[in-house]
Residue frames relative to the residue before (quaternion, step in Angstrom):
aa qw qx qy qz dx dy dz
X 1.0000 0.0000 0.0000 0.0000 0.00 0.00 0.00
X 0.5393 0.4097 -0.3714 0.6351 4.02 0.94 -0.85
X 0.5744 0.5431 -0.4729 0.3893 3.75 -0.05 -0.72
X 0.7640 0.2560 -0.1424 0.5749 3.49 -0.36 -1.78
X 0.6343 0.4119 -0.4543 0.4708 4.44 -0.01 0.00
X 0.8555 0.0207 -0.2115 0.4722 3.83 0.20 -0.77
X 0.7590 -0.4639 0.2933 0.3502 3.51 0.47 0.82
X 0.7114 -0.5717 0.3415 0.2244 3.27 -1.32 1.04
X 0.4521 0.6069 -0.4753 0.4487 4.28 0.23 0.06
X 0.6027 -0.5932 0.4532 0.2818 2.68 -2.05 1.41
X 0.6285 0.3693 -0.5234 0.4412 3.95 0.25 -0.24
X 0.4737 0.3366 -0.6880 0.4347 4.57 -0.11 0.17
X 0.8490 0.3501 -0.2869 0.2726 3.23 -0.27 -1.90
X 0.6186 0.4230 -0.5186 0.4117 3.88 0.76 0.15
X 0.5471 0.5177 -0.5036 0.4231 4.06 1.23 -0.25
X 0.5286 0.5749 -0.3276 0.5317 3.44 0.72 -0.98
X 0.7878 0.2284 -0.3334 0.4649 3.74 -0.05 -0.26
X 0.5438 0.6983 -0.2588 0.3869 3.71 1.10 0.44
X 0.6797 0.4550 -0.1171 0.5633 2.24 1.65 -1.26
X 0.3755 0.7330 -0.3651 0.4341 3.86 1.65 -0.65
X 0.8620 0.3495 -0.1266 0.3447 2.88 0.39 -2.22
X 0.5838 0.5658 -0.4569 0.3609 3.35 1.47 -0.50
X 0.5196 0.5225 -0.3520 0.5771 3.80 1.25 -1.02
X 0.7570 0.1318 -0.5178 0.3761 3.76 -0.63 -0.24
X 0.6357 0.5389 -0.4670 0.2955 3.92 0.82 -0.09
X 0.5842 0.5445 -0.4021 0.4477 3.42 1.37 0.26
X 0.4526 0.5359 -0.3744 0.6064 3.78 1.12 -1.08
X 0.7674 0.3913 -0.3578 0.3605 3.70 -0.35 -1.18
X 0.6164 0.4850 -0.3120 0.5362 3.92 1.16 -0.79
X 0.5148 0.7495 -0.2346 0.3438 3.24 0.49 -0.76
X 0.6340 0.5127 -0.2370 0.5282 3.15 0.71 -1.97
X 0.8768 0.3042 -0.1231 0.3515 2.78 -0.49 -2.17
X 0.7935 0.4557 -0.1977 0.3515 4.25 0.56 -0.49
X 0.9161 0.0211 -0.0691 0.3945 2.60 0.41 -0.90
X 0.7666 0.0534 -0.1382 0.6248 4.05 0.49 -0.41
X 0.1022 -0.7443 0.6600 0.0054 3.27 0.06 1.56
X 0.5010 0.5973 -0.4806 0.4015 4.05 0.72 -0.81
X 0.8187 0.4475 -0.2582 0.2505 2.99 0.14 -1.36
X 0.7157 0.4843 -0.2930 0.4091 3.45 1.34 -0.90
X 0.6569 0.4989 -0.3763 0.4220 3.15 1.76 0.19
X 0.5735 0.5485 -0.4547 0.4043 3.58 1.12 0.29
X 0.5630 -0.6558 0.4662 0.1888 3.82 -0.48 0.69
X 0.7131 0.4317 -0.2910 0.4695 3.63 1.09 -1.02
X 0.6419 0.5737 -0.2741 0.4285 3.26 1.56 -1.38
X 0.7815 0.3915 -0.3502 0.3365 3.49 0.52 -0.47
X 0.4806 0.5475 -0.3877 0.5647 3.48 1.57 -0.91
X 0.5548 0.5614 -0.4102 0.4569 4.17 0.63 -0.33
X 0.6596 0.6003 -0.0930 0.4425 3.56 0.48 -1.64
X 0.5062 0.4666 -0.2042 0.6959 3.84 1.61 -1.27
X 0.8476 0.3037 -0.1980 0.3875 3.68 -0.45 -1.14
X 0.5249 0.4541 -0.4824 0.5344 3.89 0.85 0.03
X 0.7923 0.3731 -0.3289 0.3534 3.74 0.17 -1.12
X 0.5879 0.4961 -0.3886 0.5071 3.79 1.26 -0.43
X 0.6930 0.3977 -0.4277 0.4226 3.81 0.76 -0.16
X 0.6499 0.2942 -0.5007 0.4902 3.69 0.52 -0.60
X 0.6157 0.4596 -0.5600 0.3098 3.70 -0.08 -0.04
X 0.5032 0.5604 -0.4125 0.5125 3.69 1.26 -0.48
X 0.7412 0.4469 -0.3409 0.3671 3.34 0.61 -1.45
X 0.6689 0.5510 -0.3224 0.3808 3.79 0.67 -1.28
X 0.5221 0.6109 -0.3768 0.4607 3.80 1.24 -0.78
X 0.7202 0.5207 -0.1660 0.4273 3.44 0.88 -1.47
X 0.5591 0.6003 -0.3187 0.4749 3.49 1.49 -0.67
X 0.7510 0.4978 -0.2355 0.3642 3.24 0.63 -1.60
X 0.7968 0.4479 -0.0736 0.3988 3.45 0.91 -1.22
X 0.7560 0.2473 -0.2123 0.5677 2.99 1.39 0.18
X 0.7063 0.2508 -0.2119 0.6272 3.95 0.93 -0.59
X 0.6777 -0.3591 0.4362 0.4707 3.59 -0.65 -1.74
X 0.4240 -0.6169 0.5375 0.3883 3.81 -0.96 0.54
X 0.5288 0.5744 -0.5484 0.2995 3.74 0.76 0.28
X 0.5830 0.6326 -0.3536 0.3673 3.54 1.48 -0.88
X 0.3759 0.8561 -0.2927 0.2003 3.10 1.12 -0.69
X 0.0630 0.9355 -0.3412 -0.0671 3.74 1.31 0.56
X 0.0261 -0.8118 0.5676 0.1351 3.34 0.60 1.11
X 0.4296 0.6257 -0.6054 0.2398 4.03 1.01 -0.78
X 0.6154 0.7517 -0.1721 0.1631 2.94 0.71 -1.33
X 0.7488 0.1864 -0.1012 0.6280 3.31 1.41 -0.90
X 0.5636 0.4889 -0.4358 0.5034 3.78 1.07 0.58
X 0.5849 0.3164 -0.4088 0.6250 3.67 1.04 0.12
X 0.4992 0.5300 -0.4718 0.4973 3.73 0.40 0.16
X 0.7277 0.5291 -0.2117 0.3816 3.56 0.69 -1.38
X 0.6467 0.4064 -0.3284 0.5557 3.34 1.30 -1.89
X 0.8094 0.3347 -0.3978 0.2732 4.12 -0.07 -0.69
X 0.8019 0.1858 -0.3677 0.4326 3.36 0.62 -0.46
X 0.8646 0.1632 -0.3302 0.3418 3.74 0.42 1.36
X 0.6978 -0.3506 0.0215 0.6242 3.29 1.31 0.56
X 0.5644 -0.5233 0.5876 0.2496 3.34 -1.71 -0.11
X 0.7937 0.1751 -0.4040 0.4198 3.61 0.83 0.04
X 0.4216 0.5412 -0.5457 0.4811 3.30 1.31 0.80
X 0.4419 0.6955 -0.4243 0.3755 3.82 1.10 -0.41
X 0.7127 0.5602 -0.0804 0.4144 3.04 0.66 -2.05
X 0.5078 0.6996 -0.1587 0.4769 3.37 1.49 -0.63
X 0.7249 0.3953 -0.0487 0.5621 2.89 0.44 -1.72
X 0.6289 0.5400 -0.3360 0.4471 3.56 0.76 -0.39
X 0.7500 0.3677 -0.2364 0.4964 3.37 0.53 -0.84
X 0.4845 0.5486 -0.3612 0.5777 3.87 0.93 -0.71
X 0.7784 0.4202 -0.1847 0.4283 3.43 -0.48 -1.66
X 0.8003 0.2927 -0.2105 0.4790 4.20 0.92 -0.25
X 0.2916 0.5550 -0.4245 0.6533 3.58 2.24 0.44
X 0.7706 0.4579 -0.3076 0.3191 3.56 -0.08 -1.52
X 0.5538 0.6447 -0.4045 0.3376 3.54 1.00 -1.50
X 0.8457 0.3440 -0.0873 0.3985 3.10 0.57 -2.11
X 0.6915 0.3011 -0.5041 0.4208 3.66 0.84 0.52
X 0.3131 0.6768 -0.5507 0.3750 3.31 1.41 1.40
X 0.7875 0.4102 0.0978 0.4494 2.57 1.19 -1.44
X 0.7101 -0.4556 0.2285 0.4859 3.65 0.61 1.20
X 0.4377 -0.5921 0.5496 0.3947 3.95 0.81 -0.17
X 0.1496 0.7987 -0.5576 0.1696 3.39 0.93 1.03
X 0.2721 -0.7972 0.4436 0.3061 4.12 -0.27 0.55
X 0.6249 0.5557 -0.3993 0.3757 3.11 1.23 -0.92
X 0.5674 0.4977 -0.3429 0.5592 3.89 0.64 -1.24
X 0.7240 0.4088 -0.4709 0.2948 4.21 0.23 -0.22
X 0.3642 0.7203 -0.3681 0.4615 3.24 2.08 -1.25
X 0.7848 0.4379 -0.2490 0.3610 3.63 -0.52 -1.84
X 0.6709 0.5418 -0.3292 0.3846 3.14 0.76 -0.98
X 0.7767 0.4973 -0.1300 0.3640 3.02 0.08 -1.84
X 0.6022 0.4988 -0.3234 0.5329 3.86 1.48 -1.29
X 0.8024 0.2096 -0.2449 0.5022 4.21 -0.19 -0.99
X 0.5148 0.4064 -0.6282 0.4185 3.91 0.71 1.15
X 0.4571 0.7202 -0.3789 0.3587 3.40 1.09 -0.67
X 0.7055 0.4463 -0.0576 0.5475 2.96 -0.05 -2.38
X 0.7951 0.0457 -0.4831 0.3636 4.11 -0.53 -0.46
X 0.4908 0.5023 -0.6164 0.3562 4.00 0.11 0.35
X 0.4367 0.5592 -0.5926 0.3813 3.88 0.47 0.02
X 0.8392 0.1431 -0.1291 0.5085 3.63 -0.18 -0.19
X 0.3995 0.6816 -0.5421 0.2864 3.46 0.52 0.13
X 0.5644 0.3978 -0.3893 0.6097 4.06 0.67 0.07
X 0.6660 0.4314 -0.4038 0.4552 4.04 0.56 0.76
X 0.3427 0.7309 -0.4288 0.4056 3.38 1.94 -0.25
X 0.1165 0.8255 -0.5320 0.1480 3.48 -0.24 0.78
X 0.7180 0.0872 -0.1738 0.6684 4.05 1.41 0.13
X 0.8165 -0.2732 0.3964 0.3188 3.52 -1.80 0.04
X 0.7825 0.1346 -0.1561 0.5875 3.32 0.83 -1.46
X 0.6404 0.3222 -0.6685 0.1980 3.59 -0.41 0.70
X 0.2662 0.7261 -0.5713 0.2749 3.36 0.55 1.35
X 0.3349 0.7596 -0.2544 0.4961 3.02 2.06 -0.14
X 0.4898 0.6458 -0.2861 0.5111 3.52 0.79 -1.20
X 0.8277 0.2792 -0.2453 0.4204 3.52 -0.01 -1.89
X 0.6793 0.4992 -0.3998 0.3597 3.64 0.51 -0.70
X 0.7064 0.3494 -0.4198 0.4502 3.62 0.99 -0.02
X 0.1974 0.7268 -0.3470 0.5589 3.53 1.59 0.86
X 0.8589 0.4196 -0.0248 0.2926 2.68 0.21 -1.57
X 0.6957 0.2883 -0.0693 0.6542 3.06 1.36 -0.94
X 0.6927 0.2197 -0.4581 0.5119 3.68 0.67 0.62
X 0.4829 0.3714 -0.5920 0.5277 3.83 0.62 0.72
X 0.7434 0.3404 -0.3697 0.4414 4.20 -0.23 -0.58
X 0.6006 0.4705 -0.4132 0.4972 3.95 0.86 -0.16
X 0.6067 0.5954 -0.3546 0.3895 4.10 1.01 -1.09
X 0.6996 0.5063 -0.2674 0.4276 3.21 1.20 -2.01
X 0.7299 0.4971 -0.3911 0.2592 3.61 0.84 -1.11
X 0.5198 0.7766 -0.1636 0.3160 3.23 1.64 -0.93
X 0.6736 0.3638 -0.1925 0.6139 3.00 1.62 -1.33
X 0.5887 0.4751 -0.4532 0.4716 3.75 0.62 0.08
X 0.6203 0.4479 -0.3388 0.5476 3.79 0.76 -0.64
X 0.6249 0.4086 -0.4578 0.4827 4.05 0.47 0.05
X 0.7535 0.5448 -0.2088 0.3030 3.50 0.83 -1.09
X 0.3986 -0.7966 0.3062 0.3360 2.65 2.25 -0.18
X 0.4839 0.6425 -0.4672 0.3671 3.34 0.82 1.42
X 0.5455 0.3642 -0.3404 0.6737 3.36 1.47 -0.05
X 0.3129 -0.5132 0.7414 0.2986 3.62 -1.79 0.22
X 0.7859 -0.4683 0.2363 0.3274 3.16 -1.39 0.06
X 0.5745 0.5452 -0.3160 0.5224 3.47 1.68 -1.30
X 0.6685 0.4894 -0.3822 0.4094 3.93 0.96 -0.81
X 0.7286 0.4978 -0.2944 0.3671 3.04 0.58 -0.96
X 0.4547 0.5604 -0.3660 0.5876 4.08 1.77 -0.67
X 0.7005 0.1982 -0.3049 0.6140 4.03 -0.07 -0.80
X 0.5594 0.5701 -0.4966 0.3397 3.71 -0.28 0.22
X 0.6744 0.3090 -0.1684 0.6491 3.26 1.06 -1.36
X 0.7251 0.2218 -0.5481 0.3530 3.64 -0.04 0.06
X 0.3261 0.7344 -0.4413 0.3995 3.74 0.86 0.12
X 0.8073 0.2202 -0.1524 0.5258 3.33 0.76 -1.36
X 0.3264 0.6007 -0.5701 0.4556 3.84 1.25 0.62
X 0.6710 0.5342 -0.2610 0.4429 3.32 0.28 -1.91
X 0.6347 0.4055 -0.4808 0.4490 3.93 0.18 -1.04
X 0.7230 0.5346 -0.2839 0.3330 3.20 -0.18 -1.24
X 0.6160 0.4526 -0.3447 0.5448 3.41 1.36 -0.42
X 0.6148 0.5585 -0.2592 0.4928 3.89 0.78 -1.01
X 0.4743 0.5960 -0.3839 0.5219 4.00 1.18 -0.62
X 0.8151 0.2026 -0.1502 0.5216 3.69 -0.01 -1.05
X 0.5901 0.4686 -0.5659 0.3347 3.46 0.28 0.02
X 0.7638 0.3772 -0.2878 0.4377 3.33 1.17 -1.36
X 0.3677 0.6569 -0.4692 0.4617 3.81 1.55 0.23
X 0.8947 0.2494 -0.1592 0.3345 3.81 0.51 -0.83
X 0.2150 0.5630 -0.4255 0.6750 3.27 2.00 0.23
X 0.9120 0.2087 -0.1872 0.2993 3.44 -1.35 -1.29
X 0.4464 0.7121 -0.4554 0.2938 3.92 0.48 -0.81
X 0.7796 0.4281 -0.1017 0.4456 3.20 0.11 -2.48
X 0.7499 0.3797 -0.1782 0.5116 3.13 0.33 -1.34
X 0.5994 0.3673 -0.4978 0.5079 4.37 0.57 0.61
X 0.4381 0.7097 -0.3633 0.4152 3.41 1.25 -1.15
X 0.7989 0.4252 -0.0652 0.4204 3.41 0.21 -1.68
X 0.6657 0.5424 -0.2078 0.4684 3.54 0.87 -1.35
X 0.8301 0.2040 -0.0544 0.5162 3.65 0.82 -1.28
X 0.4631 -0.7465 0.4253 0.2178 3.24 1.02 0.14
X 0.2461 0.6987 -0.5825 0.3347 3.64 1.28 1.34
X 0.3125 -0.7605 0.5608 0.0975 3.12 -1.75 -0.15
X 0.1062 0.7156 -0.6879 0.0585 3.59 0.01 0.88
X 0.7433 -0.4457 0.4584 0.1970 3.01 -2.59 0.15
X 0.4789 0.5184 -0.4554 0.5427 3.38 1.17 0.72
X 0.6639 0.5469 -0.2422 0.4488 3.06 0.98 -1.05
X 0.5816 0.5531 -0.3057 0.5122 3.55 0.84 -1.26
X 0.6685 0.5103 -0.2977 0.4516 3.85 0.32 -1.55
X 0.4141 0.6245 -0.3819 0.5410 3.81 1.03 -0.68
X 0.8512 0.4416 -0.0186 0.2829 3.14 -0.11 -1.60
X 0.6070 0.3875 -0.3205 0.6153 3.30 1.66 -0.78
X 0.5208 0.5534 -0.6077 0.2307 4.01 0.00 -0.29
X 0.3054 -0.8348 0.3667 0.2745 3.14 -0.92 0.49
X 0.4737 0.5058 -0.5787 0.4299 3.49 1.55 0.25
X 0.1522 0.6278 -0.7141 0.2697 3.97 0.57 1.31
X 0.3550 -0.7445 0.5118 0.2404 3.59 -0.70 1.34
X 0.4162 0.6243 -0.4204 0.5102 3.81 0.98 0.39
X 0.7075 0.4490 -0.1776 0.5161 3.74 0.68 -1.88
X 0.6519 0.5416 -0.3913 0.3585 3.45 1.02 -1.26
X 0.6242 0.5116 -0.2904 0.5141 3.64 0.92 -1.32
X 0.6871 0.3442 -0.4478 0.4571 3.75 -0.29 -0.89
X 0.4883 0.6805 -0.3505 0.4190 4.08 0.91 -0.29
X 0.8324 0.3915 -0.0938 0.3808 3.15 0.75 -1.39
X 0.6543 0.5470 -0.0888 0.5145 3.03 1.43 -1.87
X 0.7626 -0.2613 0.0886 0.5851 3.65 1.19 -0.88
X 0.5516 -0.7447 0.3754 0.0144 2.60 -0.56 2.30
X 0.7050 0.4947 -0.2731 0.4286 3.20 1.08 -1.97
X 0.7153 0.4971 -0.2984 0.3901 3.59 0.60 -1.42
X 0.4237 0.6876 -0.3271 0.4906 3.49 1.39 -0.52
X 0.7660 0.1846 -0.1308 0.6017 3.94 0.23 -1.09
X 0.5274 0.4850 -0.4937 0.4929 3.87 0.63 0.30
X 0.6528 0.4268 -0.3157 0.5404 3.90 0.86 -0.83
X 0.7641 0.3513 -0.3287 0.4298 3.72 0.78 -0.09
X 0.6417 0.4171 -0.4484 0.4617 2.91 1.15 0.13
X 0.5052 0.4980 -0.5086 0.4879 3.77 1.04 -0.23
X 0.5105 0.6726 -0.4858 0.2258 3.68 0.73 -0.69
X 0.7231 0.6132 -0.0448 0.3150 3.33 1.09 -1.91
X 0.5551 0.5104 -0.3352 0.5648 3.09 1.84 -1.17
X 0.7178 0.5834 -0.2568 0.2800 3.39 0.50 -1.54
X 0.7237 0.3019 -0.2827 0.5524 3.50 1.18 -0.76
X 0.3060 0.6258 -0.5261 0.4878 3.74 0.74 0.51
X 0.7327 0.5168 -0.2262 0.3806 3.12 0.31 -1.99
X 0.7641 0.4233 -0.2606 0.4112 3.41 0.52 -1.64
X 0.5067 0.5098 -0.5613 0.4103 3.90 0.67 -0.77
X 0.7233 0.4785 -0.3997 0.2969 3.90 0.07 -1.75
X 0.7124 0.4218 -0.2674 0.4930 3.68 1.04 -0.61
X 0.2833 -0.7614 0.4920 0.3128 3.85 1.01 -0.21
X 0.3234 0.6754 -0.6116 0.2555 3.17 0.56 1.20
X 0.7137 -0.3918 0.3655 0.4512 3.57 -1.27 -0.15
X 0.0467 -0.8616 0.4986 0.0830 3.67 0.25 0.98
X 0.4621 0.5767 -0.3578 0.5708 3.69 1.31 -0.26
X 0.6531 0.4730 -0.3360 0.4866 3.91 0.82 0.01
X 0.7953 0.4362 -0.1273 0.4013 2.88 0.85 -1.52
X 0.3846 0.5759 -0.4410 0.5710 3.74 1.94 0.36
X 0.6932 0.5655 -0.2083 0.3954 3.22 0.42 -1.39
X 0.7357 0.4363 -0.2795 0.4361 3.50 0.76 -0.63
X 0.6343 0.5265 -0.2701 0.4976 3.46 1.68 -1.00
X 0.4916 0.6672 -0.4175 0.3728 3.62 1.33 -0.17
X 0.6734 0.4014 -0.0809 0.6155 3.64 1.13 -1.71
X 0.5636 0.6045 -0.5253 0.2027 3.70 0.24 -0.80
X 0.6788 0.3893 -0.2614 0.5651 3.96 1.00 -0.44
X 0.3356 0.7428 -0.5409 0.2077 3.71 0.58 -0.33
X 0.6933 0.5031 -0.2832 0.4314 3.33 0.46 -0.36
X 0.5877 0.6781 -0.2661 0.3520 3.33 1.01 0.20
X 0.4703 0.6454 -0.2928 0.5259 2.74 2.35 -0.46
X 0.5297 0.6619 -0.4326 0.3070 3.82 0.40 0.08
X 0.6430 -0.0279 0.1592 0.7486 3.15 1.21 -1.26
X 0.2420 -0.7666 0.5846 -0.1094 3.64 -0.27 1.62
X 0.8615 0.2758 -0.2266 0.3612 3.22 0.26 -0.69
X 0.2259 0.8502 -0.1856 0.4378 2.72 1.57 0.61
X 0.6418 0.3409 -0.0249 0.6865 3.28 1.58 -1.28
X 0.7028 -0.5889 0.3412 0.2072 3.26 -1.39 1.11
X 0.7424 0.5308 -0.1069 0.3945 2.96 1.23 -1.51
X 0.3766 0.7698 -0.1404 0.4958 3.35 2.36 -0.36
X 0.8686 0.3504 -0.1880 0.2955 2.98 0.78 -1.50
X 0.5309 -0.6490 0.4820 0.2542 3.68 -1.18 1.07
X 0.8243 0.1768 0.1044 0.5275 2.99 0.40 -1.75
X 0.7750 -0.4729 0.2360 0.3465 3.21 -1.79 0.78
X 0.6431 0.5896 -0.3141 0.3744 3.75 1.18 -0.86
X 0.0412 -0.7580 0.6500 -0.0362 3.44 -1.19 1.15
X 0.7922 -0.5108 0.3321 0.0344 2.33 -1.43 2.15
X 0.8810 0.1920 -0.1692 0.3978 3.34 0.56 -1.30
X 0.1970 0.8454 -0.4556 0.1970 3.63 1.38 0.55
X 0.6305 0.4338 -0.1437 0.6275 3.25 1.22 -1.61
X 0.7506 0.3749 -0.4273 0.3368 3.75 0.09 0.14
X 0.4768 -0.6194 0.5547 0.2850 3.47 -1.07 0.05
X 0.6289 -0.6440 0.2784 0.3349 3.42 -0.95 1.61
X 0.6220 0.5154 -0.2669 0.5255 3.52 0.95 -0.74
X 0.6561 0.2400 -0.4408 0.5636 3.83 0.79 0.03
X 0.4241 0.6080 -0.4662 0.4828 4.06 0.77 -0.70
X 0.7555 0.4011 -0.2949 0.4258 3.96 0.31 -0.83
X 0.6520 0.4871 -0.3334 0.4759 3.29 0.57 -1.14
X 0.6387 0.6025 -0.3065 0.3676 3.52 0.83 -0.37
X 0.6565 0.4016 -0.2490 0.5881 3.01 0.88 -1.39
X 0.5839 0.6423 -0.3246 0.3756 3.67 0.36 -0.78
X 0.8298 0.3050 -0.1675 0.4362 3.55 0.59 -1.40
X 0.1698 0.7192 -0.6232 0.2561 3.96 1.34 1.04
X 0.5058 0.5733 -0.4227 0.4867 3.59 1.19 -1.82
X 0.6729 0.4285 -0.3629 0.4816 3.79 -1.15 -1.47
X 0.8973 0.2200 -0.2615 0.2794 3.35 -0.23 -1.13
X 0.5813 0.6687 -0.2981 0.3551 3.11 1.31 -0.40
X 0.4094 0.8021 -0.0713 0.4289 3.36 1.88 -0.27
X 0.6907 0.4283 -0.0229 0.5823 2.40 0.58 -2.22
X 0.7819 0.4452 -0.2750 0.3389 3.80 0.64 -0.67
X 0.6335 0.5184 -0.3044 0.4871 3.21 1.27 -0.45
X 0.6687 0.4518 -0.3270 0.4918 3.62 1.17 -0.42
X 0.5536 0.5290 -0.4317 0.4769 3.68 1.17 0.10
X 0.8356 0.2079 -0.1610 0.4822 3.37 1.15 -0.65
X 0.5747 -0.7667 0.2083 0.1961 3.04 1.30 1.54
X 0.0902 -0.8426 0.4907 -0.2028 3.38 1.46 1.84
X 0.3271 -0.6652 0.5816 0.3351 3.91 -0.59 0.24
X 0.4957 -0.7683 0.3556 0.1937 3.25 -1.21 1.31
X 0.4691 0.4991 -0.5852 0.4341 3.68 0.88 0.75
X 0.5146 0.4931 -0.5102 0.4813 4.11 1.01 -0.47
X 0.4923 0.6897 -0.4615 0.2627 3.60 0.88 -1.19
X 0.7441 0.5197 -0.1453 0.3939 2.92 0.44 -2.17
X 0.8074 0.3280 -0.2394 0.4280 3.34 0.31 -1.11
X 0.5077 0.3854 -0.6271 0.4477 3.98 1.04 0.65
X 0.5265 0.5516 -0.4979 0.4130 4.10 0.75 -0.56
C-alpha cells in the first residue's frame, strides 16, 4: 500500500521494509513480554488483525473522499484498549498515527492531532460503564483536534481558511469516533466474545432473567452471591484489578445451584434434609455437579465466556 501511494523507489520500498521489521519486532515482543494471554486466545488476535485492516480501510476512505483530519484513529484505540487491553491501545495509537501520516505526505501536524486526542480519550476509557458515556470521548475528541489546530494557527502554520476547515475537520472526527464506537463495539463484543464494563453492567441488572430466577428459585443462594459479590469487589479494588468483573462473576458463580436448590444448606426452609435418604457418595456428586450444571446454564442463556470460566 506505501509502495503503490508514494511511488515506486528504493527509499519507499526500503521504508516499507522498516516498517515490516518494526511490526514483526512488536508481535515477536509481544509474545514473549508482554500480553502473552492475548496471543494465546485465537478470537483476540484474529480481532487485533481486523481493527488495524479497518481503520486503514477507514483512513484511505477519509483521505480520498473527506479530509485526513477525519481520520478517527481515537476511535480504534479505545476499541483496542476495551476489547483487549490498554497497552495494546497505546499501541494502536502510536502505529495507527505513524500510518495516517505516511498516508498522508509525513505531514507532522495531522500526526500531532492524531496521536494527542487518541492518547487523552483512552485516559478514562476503563470508567466507560454505558452506551452514552461514549459521549465523554467525542467531547475529547473534538477538544484535543480543535486545541492542536489552534496551536498551529498561532504559530502561524495554518492561514485562516486552513485553520477554519481544520477545526471543522476535527468537529466531524469527533463525530465519526462514536458512530464507529457504536456500530463496531456490540457487534465485536458479540462476534469475538470480548468483554468490557458495559457489557458486564448488562450483566449486573438484576431484572437479568437468569439473576431474576436464581432470585426466585433460590433466594438464600441469591443473597450469598451478593454477599460474595461485596467481599470480592473489596478484594479486587485492594489489588486494582477489574472489580466491576469480579462482582459480576460472584453474581453467577453459584448459578448452578438452581437445578436442585434445595439441595444446598442455605436453601433449606424446613428441618428436612434432602440428603438423608441418599448415600454420601450420591450427596457429593450432587453438591459437586452445581459447577457442570452451572455451565450448562450460563451457555443457554448466553453468559460471556470469561463469567463462564470463572463459575468452572
Amino acid at each position: 500500500m506505501f509502495v503503490i501511494v508514494l511511488g515506486i523507489s528504493y527509499k519507499t520500498i526500503l521504508a516499507t521494509a522498516i516498517i515490516a521489521v518494526g511490526i514483526v519486532f512488536f508481535i515477536v515482543h509481544m509474545t514473549k513480554n508482554i500480553e502473552k494471554v492475548i496471543f494465546r486466545d485465537n478470537d483476540a488476535v484474529v480481532l487485533m488483525c481486523l481493527l488495524f485492516i479497518i481503520a486503514m480501510f477507514v483512513f484511505q476512505v477519509s483521505k480520498e473522499y473527506i479530509s485526513p483530519f477525519v481520520s478517527p484513529v481515537s476511535a480504534f484505540t479505545i476499541m483496542a484498549t476495551m476489547l483487549l487491553s490498554l497497552k495494546i491501545g497505546i499501541i494502536y495509537a502510536i502505529l495507527l498515527s505513524l500510518f495516517v501520516v505516511f498516508l498522508n505526505d509525513m505531514r507532522f501536524d495531522i500526526f500531532l492531532i492524531m496521536l494527542c486526542s487518541s492518547v487523552w480519550t483512552m485516559t478514562n476509557v476503563q470508567n466507560i460503564r454505558r452506551r452514552a458515556d461514549f459521549t465523554n470521548v467525542v467531547v475529547k475528541t473534538v477538544i484535543a483536534n480543535t486545541t492542536i489546530t489552534s496551536i498551529f494557527y498561532f504559530f502561524d502554520k495554518y492561514d485562516i481558511s486552513q485553520f477554519k476547515c481544520s477545526f471543522s475537520y476535527g468537529v466531524l472526527n469527533g463525530i465519526f469516533v462514536i458512530i464507529l464506537l457504536l456500530v463496531f463495539v456490540p457487534l465485536f463484543e458479540k462476534l469475538f466474545s470480548r468483554i468490557t464494563n458495559i457489557k458486564l453492567i448488562e450483566f449486573s441488572d438484576f431484572n437479568n432473567s437468569l439473576l431474576k430466577k436464581l432470585m426466585f428459585e433460590a433466594p438464600d443462594t441469591y443473597h450469598h452471591s451478593i454477599m460474595t459479590a461485596d467481599i470480592a469487589e473489596q478484594a479486587a479494588n485492594v489489588m486494582n484489578a477489574n472489580s466491576l468483573l469480579a462482582r459480576v462473576d460472584a453474581y453467577y458463580h453459584d448459578i448452578g445451584k438452581l437445578k436442585k436448590s434445595r439441595y444446598f444448606i442455605e436453601n433449606r426452609t424446613s428441618g428436612y434434609n434432602p440428603h438423608d435418604g441418599l448415600s454420601p457418595t450420591m450427596s457429593s456428586l450432587i453438591l459437586i455437579s452445581h459447577v457442570k450444571d452451572g455451565i450448562r446454564l450460563s451457555r443457554k442463556y448466553n453468559i460471556d465466556n470469561e463469567i463462564v470460566n470463572i463459575i468452572e
